[in-house]
Backbone as CSV, one residue per row, in Angstrom:
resi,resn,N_x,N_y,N_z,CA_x,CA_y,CA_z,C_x,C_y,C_z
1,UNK,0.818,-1.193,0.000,0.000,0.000,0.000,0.863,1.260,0.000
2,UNK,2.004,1.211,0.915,2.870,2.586,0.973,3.501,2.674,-0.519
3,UNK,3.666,1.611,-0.771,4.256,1.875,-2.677,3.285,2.289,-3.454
4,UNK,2.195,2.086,-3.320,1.540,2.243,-3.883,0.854,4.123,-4.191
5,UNK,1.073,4.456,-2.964,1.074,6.430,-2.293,2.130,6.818,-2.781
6,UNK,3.218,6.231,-2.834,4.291,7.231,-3.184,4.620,7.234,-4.858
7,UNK,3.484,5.836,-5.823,3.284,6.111,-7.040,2.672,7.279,-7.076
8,UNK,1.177,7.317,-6.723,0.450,8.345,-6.666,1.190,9.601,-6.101
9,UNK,1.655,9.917,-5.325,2.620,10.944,-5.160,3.706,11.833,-6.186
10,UNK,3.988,10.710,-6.860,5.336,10.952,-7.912,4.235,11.116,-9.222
11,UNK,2.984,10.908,-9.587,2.797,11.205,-10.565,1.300,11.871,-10.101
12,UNK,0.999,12.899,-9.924,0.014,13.714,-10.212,-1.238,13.432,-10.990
13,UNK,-1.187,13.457,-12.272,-1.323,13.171,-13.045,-2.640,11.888,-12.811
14,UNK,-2.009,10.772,-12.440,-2.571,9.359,-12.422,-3.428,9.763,-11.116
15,UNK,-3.265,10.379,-9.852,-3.731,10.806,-8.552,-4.637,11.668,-8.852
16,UNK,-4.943,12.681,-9.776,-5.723,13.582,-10.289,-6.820,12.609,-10.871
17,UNK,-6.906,11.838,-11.542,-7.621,11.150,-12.505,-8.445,10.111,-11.378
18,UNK,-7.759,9.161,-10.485,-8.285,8.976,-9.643,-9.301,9.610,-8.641
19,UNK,-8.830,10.340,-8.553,-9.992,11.094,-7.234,-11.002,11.741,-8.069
20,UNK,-10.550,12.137,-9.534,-12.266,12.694,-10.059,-13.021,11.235,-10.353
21,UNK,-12.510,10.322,-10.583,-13.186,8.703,-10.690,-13.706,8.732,-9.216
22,UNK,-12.980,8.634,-8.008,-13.577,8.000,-6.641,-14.864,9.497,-6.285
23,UNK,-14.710,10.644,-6.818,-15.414,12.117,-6.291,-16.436,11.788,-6.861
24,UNK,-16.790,11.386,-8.371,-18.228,11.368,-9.131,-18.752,10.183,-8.570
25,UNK,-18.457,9.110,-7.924,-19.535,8.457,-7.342,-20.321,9.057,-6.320
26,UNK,-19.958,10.114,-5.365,-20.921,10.883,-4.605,-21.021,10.160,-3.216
27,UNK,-20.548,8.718,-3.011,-21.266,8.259,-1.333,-20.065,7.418,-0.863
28,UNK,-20.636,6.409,0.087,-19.676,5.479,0.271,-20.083,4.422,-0.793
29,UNK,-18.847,3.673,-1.686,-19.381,2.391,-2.099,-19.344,0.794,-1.453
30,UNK,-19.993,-0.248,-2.042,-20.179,-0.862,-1.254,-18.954,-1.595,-1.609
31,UNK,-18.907,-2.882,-1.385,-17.475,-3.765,-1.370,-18.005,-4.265,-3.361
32,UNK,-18.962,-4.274,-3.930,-19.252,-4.930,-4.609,-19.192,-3.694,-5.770
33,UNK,-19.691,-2.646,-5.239,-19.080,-1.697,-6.454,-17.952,-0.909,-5.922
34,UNK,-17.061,-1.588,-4.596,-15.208,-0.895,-5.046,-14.593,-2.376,-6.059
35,UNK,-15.469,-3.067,-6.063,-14.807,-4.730,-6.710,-15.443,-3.993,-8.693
36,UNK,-15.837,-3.926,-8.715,-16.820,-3.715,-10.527,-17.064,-2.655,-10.715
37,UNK,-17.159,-1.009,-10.418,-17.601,0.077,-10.715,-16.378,1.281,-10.951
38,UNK,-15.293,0.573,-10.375,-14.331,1.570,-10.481,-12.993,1.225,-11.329
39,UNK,-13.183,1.533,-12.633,-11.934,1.024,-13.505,-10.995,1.285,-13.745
40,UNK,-10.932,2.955,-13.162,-9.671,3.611,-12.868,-8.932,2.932,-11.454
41,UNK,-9.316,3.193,-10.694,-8.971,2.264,-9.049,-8.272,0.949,-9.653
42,UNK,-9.291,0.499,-10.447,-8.568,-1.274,-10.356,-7.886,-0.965,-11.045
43,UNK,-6.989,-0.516,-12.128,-6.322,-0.041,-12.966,-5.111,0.417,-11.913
44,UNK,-5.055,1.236,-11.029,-4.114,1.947,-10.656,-3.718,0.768,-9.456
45,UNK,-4.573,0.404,-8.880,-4.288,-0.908,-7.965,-3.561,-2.021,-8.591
46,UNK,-4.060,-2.479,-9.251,-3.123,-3.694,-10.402,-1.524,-2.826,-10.818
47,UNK,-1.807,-1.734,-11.095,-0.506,-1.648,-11.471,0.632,-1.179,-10.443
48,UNK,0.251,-0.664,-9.113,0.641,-0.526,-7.981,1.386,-1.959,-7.530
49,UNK,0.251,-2.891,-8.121,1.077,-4.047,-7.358,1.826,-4.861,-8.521
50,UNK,1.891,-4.645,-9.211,2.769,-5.042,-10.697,3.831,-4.348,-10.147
51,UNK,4.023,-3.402,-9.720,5.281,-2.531,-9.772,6.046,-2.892,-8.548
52,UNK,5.411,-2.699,-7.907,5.929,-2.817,-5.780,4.971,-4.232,-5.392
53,UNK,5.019,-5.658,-5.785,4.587,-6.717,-4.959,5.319,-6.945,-3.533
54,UNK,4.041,-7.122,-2.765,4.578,-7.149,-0.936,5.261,-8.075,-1.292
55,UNK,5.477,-9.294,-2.034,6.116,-10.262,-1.895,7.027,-10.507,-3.233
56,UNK,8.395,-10.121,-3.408,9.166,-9.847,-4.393,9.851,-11.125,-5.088
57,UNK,9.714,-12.265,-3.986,10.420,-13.486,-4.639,10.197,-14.325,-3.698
58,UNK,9.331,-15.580,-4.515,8.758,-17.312,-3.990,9.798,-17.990,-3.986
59,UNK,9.996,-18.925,-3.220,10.622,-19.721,-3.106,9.804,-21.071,-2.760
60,UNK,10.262,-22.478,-3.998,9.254,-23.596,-3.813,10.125,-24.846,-3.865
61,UNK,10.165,-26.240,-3.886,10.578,-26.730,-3.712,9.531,-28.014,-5.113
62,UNK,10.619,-27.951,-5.957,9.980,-28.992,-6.638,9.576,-30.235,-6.327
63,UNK,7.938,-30.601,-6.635,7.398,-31.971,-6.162,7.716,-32.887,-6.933
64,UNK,8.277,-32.861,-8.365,8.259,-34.079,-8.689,9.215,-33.268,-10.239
65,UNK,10.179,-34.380,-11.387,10.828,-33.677,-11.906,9.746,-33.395,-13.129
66,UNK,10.561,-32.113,-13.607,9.664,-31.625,-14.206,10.739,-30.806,-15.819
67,UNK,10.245,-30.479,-16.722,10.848,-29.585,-17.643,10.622,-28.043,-17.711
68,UNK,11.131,-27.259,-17.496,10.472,-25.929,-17.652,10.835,-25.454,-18.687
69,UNK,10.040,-25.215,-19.987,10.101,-24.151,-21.050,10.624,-22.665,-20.580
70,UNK,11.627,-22.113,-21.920,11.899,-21.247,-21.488,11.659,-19.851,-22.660
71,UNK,11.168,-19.059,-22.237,10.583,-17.911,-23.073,11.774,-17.530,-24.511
72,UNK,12.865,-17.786,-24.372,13.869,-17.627,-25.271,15.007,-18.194,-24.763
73,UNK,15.685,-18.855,-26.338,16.622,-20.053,-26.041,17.969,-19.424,-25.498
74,UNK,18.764,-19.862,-24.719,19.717,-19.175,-23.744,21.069,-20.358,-24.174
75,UNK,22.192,-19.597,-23.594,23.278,-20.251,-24.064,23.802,-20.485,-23.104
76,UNK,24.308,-22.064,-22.596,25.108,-22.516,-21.724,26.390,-21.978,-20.946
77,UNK,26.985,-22.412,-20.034,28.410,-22.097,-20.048,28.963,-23.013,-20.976
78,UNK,28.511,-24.011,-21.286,29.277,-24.883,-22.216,29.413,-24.623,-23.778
79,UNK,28.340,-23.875,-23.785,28.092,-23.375,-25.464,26.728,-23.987,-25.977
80,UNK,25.968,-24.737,-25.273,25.181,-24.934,-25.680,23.635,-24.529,-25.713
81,UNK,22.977,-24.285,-26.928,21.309,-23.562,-26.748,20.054,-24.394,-25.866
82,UNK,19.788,-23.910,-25.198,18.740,-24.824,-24.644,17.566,-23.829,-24.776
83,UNK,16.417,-24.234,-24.566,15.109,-23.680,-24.681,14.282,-24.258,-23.701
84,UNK,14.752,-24.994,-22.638,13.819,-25.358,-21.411,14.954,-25.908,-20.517
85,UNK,14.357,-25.902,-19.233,15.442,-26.518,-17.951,15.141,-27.774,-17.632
86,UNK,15.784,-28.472,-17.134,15.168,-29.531,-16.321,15.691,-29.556,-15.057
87,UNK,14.048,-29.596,-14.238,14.510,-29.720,-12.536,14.340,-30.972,-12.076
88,UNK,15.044,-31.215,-11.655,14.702,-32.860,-10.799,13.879,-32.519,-9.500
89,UNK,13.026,-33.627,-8.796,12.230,-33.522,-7.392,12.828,-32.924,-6.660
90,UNK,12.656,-32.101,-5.693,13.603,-31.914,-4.545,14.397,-30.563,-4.675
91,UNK,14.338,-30.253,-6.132,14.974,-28.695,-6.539,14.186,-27.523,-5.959
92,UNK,15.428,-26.896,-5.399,15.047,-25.871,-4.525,14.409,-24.697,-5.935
93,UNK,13.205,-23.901,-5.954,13.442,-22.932,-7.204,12.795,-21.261,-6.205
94,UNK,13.469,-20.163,-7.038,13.482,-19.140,-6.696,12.575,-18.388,-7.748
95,UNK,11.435,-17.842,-7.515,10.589,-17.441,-8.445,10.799,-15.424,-8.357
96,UNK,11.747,-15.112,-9.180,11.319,-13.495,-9.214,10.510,-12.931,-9.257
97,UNK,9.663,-12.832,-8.703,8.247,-12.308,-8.768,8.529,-10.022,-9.452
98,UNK,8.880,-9.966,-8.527,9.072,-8.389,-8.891,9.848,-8.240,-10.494
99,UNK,10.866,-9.018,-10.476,11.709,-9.516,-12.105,10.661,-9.627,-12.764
100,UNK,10.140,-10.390,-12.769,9.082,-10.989,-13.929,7.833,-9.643,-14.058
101,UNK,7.562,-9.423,-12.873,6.646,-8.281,-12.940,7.010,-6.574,-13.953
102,UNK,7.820,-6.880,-13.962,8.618,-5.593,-14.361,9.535,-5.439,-15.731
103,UNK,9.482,-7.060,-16.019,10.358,-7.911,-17.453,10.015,-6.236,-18.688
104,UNK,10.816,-5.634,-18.820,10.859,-5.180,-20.452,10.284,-6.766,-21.861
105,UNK,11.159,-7.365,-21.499,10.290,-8.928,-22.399,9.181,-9.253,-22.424
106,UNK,8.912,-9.213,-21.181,7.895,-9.707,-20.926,6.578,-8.640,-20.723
107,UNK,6.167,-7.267,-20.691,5.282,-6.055,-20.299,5.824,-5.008,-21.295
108,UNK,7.031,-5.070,-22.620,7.481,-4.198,-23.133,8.126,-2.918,-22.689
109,UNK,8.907,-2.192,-23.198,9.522,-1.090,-23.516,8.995,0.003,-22.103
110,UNK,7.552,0.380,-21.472,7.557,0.677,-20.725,7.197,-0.034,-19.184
111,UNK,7.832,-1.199,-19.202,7.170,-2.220,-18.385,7.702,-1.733,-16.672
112,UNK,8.948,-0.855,-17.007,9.229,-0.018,-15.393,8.110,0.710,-15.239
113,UNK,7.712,1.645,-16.226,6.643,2.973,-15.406,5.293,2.430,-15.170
114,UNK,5.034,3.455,-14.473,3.560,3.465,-13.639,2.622,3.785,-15.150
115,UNK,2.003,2.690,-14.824,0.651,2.970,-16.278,-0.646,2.267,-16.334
116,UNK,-1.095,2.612,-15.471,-2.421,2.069,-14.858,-3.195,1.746,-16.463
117,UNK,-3.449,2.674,-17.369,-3.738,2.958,-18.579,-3.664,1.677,-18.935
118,UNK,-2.325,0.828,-19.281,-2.251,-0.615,-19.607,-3.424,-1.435,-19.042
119,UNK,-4.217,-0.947,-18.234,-5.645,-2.194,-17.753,-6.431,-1.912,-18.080
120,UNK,-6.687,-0.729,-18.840,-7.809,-0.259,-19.613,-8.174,-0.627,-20.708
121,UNK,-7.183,0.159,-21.554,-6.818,0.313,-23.161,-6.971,-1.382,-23.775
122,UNK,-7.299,-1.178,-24.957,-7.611,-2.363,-25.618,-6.303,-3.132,-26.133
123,UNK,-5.703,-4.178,-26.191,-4.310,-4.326,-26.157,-3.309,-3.453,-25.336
124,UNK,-3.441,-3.081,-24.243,-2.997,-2.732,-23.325,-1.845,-3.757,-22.501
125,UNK,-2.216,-4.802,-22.353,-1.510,-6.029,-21.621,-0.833,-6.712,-23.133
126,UNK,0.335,-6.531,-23.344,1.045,-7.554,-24.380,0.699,-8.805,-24.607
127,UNK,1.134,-9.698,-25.377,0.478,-10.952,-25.461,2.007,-11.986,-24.750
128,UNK,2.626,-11.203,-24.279,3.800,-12.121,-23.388,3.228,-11.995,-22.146
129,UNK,2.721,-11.260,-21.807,2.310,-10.593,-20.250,0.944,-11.515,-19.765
130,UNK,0.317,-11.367,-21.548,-1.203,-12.206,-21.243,-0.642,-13.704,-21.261
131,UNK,0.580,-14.269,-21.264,0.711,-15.621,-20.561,1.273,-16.158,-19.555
132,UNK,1.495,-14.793,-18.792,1.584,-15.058,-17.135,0.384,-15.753,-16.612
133,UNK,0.709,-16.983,-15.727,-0.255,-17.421,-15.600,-1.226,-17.031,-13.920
134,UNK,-0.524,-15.354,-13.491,-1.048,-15.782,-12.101,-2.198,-15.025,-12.345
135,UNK,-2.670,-14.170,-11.486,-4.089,-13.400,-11.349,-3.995,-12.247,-12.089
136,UNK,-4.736,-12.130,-12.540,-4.230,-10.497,-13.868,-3.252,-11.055,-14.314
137,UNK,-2.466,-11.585,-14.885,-1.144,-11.789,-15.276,-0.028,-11.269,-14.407
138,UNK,-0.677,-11.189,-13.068,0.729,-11.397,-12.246,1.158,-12.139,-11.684
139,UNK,2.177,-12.400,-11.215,2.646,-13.199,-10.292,2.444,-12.779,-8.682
140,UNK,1.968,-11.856,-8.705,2.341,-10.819,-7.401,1.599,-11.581,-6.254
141,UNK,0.521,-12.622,-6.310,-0.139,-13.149,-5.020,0.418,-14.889,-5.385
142,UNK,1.298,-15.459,-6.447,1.597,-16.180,-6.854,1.013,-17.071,-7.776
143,UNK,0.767,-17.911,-7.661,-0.015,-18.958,-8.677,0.034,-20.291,-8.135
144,UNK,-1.075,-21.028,-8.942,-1.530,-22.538,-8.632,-2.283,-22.836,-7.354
145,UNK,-1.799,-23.569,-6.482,-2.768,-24.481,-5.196,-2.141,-23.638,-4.068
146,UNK,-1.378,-23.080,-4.407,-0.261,-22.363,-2.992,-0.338,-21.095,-3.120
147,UNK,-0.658,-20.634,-4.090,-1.456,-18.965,-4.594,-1.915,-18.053,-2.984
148,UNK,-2.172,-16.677,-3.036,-2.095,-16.319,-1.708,-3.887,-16.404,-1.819
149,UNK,-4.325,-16.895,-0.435,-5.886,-16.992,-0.516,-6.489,-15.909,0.056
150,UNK,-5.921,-14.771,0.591,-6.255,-13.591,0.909,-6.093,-12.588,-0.279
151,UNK,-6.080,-12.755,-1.243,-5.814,-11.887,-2.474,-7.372,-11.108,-2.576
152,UNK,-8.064,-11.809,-2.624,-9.529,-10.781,-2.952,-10.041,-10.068,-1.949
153,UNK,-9.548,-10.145,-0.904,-9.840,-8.934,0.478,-8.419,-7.954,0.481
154,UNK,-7.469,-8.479,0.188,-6.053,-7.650,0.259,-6.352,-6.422,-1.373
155,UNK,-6.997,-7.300,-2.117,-7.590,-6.123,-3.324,-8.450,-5.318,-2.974
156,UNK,-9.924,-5.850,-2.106,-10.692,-5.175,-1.666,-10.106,-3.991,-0.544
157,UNK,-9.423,-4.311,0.517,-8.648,-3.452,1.444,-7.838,-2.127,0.687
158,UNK,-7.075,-2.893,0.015,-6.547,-1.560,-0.872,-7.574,-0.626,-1.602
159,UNK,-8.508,-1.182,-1.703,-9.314,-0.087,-2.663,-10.224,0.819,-2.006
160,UNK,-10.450,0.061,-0.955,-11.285,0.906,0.236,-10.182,2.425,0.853
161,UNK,-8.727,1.300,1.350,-8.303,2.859,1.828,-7.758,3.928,0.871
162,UNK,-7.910,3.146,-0.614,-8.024,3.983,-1.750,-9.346,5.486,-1.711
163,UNK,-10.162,4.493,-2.055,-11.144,5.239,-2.117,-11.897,6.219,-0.574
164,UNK,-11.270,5.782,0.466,-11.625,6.886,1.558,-10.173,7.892,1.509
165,UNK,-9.056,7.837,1.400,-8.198,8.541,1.143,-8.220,9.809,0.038
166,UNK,-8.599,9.358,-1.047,-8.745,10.058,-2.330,-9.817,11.374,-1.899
167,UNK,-10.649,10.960,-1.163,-11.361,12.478,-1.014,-10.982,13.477,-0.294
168,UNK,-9.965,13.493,0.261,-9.705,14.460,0.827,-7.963,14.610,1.361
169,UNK,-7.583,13.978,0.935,-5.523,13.888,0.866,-5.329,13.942,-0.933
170,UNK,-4.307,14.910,-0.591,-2.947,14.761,-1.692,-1.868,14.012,-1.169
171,UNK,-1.025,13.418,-2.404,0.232,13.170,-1.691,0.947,13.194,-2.754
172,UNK,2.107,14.262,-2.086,2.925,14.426,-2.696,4.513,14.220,-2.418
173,UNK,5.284,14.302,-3.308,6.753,13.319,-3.307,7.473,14.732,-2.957
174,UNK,8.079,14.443,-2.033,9.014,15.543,-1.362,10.876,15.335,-1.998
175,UNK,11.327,15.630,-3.059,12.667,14.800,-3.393,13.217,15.769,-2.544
176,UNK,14.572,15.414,-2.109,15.738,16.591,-1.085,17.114,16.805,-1.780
């Protein structure tokens, strides 16, 4: 969430656009329209956590061996091209979550900046990005059976102190 203020902080701009989105609804909303009514919010939330995930890198322990495909073929120390790994059972693996979130390869050319816009816009999400397989195409709450199961209240939470914040705070980036 604090990464997420000091986006909004550093860009005006995206913080401006927000609060006339959270101001024209007029009341409190309920959990069901901060979840479906606000497309700027989920927009700036998704990409808040694309950028700054609370959790920057998984660590899992392979159940059984397996091959992993690899997005582009890579060259050995030995000299040789491979295009997938192989892990045996028992392999410890380190999942970059924030890396992957942030891949130029993988989210394109502006895949560092803040661009909520990308959840809108029609081809907005690349078609490398659209085969991330976690939630939105992130990795950021993880993926599969071990995935975080608090993800749809930790979305809902953020959007609430989104949307009670926005009416009445600025925040702005103090550089020194």
């Amino acid at each position: 969430m604090t990464w997420g203020l000091l986006e909004l902080a550093q860009h005006p701009n995206i913080q401006n656009k927000l609060r006339e989105e959270l101001l024209s609804f007029g009341g409190e909303p309920s959990y069901d329209q901060l979840t479906n009514d606000f497309p700027y919010l989920d927009a700036v939330v998704q990409e808040g956590l694309r950028l700054h995930p609370s959790v920057p890198e998984l660590t899992r322990e392979a159940a059984e061996d397996d091959v992993i495909p690899l997005l582009d073929p890579v060259w050995t120390k030995s000299g040789e091209i491979v295009d997938s790994i192989v892990i045996e059972r028992r392999t410890i693996l380190s999942v970059p979550i924030s890396r992957i979130n942030c891949s130029d390869t993988i989210w394109g050319p502006d895949a560092k900046a803040s661009k909520p816009e990308r959840w809108l816009e029609r081809n907005g999400i690349i078609k490398k990005a659209q085969e991330v397989q976690g939630y939105r195409h992130l990795l950021t709450f993880g993926d599969g059976p071990r995935s975080c199961s608090g993800k749809m209240f930790a979305l809902a939470e953020i959007k609430e102190l989104c949307s009670r914040d926005e009416g009445w705070t600025r925040f702005e980036s103090r550089a020194e």
